[in-house]
N, C-alpha and C positions, 0 to 999 in steps of 0.2 A: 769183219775185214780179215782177209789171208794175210799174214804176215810171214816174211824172209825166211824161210831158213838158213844160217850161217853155218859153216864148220866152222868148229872150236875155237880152232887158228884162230878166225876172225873175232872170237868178241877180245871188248878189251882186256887188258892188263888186271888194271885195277877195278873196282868195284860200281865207278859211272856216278852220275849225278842223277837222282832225285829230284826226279819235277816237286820245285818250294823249297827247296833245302837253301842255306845260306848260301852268302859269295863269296871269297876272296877278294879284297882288294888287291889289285895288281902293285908288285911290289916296284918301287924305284918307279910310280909313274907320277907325275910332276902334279901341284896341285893345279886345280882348276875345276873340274868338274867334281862332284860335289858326292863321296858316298851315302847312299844312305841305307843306316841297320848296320848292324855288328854284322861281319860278316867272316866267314868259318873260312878255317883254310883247307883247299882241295887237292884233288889231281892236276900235275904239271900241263905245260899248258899244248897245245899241240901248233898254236899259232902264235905270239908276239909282234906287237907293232909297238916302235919307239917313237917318240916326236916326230909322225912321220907329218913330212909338210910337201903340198902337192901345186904348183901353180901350172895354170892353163896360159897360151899366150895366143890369144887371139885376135884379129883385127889392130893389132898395136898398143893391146893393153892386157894389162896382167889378169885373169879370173883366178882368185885365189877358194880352191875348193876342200883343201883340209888344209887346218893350219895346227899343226904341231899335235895329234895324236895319239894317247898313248894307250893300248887295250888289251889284252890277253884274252885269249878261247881256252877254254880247257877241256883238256878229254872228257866227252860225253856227256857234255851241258848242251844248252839250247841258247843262246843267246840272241835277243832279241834287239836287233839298232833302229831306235823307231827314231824320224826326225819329216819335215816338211819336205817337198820337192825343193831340189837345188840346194838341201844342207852337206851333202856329200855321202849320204847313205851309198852306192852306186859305186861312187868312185873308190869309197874302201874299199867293199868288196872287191872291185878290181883291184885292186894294188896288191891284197891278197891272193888272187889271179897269179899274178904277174900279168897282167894282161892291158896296162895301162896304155888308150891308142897312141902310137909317137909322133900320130900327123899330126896334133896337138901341140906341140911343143915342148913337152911336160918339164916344169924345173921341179925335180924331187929331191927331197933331201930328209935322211932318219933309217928307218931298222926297218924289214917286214921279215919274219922269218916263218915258215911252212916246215912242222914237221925239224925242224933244226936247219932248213937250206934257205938262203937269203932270196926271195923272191923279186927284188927290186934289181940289185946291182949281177946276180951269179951269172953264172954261165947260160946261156939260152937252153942248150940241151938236159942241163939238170936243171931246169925251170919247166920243161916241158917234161921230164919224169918224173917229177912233182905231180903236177898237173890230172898225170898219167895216172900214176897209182894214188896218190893220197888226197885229190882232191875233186872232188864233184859240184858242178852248176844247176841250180835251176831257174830260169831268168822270167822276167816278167810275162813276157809275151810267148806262147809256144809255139804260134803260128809264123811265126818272125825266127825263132829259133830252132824251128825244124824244117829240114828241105824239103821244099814242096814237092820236088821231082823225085823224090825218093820213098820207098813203103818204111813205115814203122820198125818195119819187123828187119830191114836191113841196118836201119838208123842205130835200132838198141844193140843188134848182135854186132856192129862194129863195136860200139862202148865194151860187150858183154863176151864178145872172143867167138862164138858161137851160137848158131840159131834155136840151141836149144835150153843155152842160158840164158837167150831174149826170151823166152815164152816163159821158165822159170823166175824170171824178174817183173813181166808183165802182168803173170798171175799174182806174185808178192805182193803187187801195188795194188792190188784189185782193177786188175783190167778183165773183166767178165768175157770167157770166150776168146782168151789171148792168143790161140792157135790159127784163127779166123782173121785178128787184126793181125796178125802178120802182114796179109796184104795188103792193108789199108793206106791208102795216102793220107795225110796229115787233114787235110782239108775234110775228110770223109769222118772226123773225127769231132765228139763234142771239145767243148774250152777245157771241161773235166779230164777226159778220157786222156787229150793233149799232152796236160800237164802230167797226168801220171807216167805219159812214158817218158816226158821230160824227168822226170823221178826216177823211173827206173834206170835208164843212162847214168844220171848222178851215183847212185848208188851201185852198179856195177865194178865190181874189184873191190868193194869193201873199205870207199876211202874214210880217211883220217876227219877229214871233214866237209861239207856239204855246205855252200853259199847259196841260198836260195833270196833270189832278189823280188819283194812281190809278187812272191809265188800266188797269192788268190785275186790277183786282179782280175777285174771284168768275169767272174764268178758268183754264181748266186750263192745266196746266203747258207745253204743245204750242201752244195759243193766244195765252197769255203771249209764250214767245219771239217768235212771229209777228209782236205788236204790236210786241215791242221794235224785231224789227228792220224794221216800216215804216216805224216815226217818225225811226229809224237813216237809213234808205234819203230819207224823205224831204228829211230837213235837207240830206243829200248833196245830193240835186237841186234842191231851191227854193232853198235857203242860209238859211231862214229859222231862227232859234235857237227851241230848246225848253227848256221851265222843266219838266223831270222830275220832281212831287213821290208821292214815295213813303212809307209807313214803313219798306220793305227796304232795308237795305244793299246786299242783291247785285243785287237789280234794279237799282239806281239806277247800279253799277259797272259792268254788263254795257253802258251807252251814253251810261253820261257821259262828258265830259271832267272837268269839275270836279263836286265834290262840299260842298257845303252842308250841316251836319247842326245840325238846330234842334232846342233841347232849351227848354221853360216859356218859350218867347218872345222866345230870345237864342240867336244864331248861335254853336253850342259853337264850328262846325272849318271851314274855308274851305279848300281846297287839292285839287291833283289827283288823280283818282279812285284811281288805284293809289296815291299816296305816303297816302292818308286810310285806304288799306285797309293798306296795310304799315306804316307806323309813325305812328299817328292820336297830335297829339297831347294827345287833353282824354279823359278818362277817360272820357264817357257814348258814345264812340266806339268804343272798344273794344268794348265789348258788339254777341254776333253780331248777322245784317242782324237787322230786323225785331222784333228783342224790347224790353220794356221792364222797367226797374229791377223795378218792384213786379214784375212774372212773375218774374223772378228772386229777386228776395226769396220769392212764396209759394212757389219749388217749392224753394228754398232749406230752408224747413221738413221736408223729409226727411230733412237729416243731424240734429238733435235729436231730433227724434221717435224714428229710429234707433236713434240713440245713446242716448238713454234707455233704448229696450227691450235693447238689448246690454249695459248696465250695471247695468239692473236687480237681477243680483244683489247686485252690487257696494255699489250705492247705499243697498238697505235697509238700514237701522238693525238690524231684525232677524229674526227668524226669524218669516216671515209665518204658521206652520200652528199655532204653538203660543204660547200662552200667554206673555206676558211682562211684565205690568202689572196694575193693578187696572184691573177692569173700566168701560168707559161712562165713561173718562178726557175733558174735552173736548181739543179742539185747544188745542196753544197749551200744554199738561201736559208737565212737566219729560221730555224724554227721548221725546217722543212729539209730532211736530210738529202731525200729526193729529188726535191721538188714538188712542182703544184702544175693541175693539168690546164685545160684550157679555161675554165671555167673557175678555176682555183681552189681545185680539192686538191689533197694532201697523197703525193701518188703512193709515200711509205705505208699511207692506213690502205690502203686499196690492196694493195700488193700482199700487206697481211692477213686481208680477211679474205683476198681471193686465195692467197696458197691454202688458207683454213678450209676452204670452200671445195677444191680441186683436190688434196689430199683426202679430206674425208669422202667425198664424193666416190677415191680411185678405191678405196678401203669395204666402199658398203657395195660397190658393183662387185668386187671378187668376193665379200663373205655371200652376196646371191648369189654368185656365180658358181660356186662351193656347193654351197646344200643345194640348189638346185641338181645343177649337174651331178654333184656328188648324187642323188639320189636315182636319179634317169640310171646314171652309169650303174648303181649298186643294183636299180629293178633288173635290167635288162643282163647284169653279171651275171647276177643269181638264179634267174629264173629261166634263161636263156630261150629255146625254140623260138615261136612265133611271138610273144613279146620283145622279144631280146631283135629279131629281125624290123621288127615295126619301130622300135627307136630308135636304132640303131639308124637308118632309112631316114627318118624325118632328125635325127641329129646331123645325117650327112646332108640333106637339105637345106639346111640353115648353114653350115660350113661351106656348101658350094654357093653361098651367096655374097659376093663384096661386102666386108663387116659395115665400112662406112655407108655406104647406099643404104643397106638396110637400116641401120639408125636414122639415116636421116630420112628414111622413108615414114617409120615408127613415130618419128617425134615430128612429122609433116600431120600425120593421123592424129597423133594424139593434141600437138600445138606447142607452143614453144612455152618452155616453162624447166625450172632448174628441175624436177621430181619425173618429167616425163623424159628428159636425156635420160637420168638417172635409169628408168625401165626402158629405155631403148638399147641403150649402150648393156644394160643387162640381159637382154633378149638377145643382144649377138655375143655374150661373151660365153652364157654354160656351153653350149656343146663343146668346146676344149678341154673341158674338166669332166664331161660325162665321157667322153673318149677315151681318157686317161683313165677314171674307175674303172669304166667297164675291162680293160684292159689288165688294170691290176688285180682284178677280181678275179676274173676266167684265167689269172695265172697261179692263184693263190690257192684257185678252186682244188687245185691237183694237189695241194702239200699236203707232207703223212698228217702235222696237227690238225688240218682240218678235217681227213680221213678220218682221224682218233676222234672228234668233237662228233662225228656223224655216228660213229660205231657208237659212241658213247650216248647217245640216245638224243641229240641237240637238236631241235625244233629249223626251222628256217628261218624264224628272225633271230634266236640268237644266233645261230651260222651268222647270220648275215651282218648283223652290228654287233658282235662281240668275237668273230674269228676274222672273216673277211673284212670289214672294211676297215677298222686301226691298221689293215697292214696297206690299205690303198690310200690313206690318207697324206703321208709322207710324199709320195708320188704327185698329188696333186697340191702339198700346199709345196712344192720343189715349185714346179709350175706355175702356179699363181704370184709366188716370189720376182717373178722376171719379169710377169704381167704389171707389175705399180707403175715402173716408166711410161708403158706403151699408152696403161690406160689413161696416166696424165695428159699424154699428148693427144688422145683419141677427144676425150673430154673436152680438151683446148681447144680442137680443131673444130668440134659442135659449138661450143661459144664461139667462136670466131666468125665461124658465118651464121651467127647471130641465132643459134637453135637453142639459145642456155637461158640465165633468167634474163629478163625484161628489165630496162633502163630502169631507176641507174645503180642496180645493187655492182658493186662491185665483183667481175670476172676476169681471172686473166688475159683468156681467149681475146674475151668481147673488146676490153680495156686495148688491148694490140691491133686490132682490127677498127674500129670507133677512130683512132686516136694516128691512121696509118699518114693523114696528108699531113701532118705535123713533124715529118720523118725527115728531111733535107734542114729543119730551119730549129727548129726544137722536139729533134731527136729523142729527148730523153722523158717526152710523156707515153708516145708506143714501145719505144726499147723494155724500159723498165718492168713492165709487163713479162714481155716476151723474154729478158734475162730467169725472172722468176719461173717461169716455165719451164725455160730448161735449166735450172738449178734443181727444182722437184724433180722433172726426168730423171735425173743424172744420180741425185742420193736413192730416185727409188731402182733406175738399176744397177749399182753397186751394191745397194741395199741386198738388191734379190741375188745377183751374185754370189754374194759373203752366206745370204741364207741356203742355196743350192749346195755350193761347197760344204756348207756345217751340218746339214743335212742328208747328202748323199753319204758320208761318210761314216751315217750310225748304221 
């Protein structure tokens, strides 16, 4: 990678920070958030924030998004403020701005100083020379942040004074051929290439420091590192500090020094990046990079859900197929928490060993559904031409078919029976997940490691199951995570018109549907059924939500 060159002038003062060296705790800053490691004293700071306290007022109520703040930057550190969406990563950075919107209403109150000039309360003209000279953005989105109706090469030479310090900056960031993007509109440009002029802009003038707000969103994993280690490479050369905010933990480790972690608008952990990753000490730290409580709480819903259906026997009361009560009991009837259905079965054992039934059921169609597909997809990644055309072909075949029809076509063929849903609803569900490999595979095919595993002398099946597919498989167990709801209710809706097992094993479906002219006078023998169903729905797609989330984020 080409890196900057600086006159002198620019680098800094003093000798800069050391990616891994100690922190300073910030002196005079109030306790609450939590240091962790002995930490060394540095170079002064080029930023300070005091209790700063930030409220939103919207729709006639208060949104409180930093609550009393207190953080210092220091020349030529990298500091990294990882916290969830909506903890106010975002917002400090702005404040540090000056750039807080005031259609908002903002009640602020505390210190922000830039460089020694009060960013919150000063004058606007010396907020905007701030701005000017010592301070540089790079924001989430570049396509959002750069003008579409403008070229590159005009966008950076306003930042850089002249068209020939944009092509000098261009080059710096590694924009290959930076003479050529001159012309380029923004849109003619990769997410990569984007961002780097978003970089180069920032770094123009040699500012004091550099706020970069998820900088590697919506970037591949290859591009990602890149960025990190520009911004890495740069502080090196300019000396100028960067305010790294991320949601990932490991992003934010791989080039900080210090680490910052904001949780509902209050600094949880302050301390240096390895001692925040090895012994963190506020508990919403712990948690790996990038996830938050709630994803873990819904995919947390798996071990009950689970565990209900593993206990199921255990749990009923009684014996779900026979007779044990008087009939058309309501809920809430001595010995019968639910009630008793027509005939005077126990509808709580029913209701048990059907979610046991429906659950395991939703679990063995997606692990076929996996290696099946998983494997179509992996033949046809790998070996591509006229295989890869021919499943390819009869995968989109079976997807141009109505999932339901074709199941109940499958299990008309095969005859009603819980084993042959089971392979119907399985024969319409791989080709979603041979779709998804094949996809992930022919994009993996191009990376350098896999390059290096071929150079390296690697056969075609280990390519194939020990380079390519561990990186496809994330992708489709994201996927299949979403699919637990759907498949409940798919399942459901085969028992209900009667495709599932044969009288009178206990089914949800069946149980809702059997049980529907009981619906105006004693309700609660089809409801209860049909509650149960969509209570499974409902934990399997939160479940898979919470798993998506924790998931996309490694």
């Amino acid at each position: 990678m080409t890196k900057p060159s600086v006159p002198p002038s620019a680098a800094p003062s003093s000798a800069g920070a050391a990616p891994g060296r100690a922190a300073a705790a910030e002196p005079g800053r109030p306790a609450g958030p939590a240091a962790t490691g002995p930490d060394a004293v540095g170079p002064g700071p080029v930023a300070e924030v005091e209790e700063l306290r930030l409220t939103f007022r919207r729709g006639g109520r208060d949104i409180y998004a930093l609550r009393g703040v207190s953080l210092q930057i220091r020349a030529g550190e990298i500091l990294g403020l990882v916290g969830e969406s909506g903890s106010g990563k975002s917002v400090f950075g702005l404040s540090l701005l000056g750039l807080i919107p005031a259609e908002s209403r903002p009640v602020v109150s505390g210190r922000v100083a830039v460089c020694g000039q009060d960013m919150l309360n000063g004058p606007a003209d010396v907020r905007r020379k701030v701005r000017r000279e010592h301070l540089g953005a790079v924001f989430q989105d570049p396509m959002t942040s750069l003008n579409p109706t403008m070229r590159v090469g005009r966008q950076v030479a306003e930042a850089a004074g002249s068209t020939g310090e944009a092509v000098r900056l261009m080059r710096a960031v590694g924009i290959p051929d930076a003479g050529r993007r001159l012309a380029s509109y923004p849109h003619e440009l990769s997410g990569g290439l984007r961002q780097r002029v978003m970089i180069a802009m920032a770094v123009a003038g040699n500012p004091a420091l550099v706020i970069a707000d998820e900088p590697t969103t919506a970037l591949d994993v290859i591009v990602q590192a890149q960025v990190l280690g520009l911004l890495r490479s740069l502080r090196d050369e300019i000396g100028c500090s960067v305010l790294m905010i991320t949601h990932d933990l490991g992003v934010a480790a791989q080039v900080a020094d210090r680490v910052a972690v904001m949780y509902a608008g209050r600094l949880a952990e302050v301390g240096p990046a390895a001692a925040v990753l090895r012994s963190a000490a506020h508990p919403y730290s712990l948690l790996p990079a990038g996830s938050s409580p709630l994803d873990w709480a819904a995919a947390g819903l798996l071990v009950p859900v689970t565990a209900i259906a593993l206990l199921a026997p255990v749990l009923a009361p009684h014996n779900p197929i026979q007779p044990v009560g008087l009939p058309q009991l309501p809920p809430g009837s001595s010995g019968f928490l639910l009630g008793t259905d027509s005939i005077g079965r126990d509808i709580l054992s029913r209701v048990l060993i059907g979610w046991r039934s429906s659950w395991f059921a939703a679990l063995a169609v997606i692990a076929s559904g996996l290696v099946i597909g998983g494997l179509i997809g992996l033949a046809a990644g790998t070996r591509g031409g006229l295989l890869d055309t021919i499943l390819m072909r009869i995968t989109d075949g079976f997807l141009a078919l109505p999932a339901p029809v074709l199941a109940i076509a499958v299990v008309a063929a095969l005859g009603p029976g819980f084993v042959h849903t089971l392979i119907a609803v399985a024969i319409v569900w791989w080709p979603f997940y041979a779709r998804i490999v094949r996809g992930e595979i022919r994009s993996l095919a191009a990376r350098p490691h896999v390059e290096a595993a071929r150079l390296a002398g690697a056969g075609p099946l280990r390519l194939a199951f020990r380079h390519l597919l561990p990186g496809a498989i994330p992708a489709a167990i994201v996927t299949a995570s979403l699919d637990v709801g759907n498949l409940v209710l798919t399942l459901a809706a085969l028992s209900f018109l009667g495709l599932g097992q044969p009288q009178p094993a206990p089914e949800l479906g069946a149980d809702t549907a059997r049980n529907l002219p009981y619906l105006l006078q004693q309700w609660w023998i089809p409801v209860m059924p049909g509650i149960a169903v969509m209570l499974l729905a409902l934990a399997g797609n939160l479940a898979g939500d919470g798993l998506r989330n924790l998931l996309s984020d490694r």
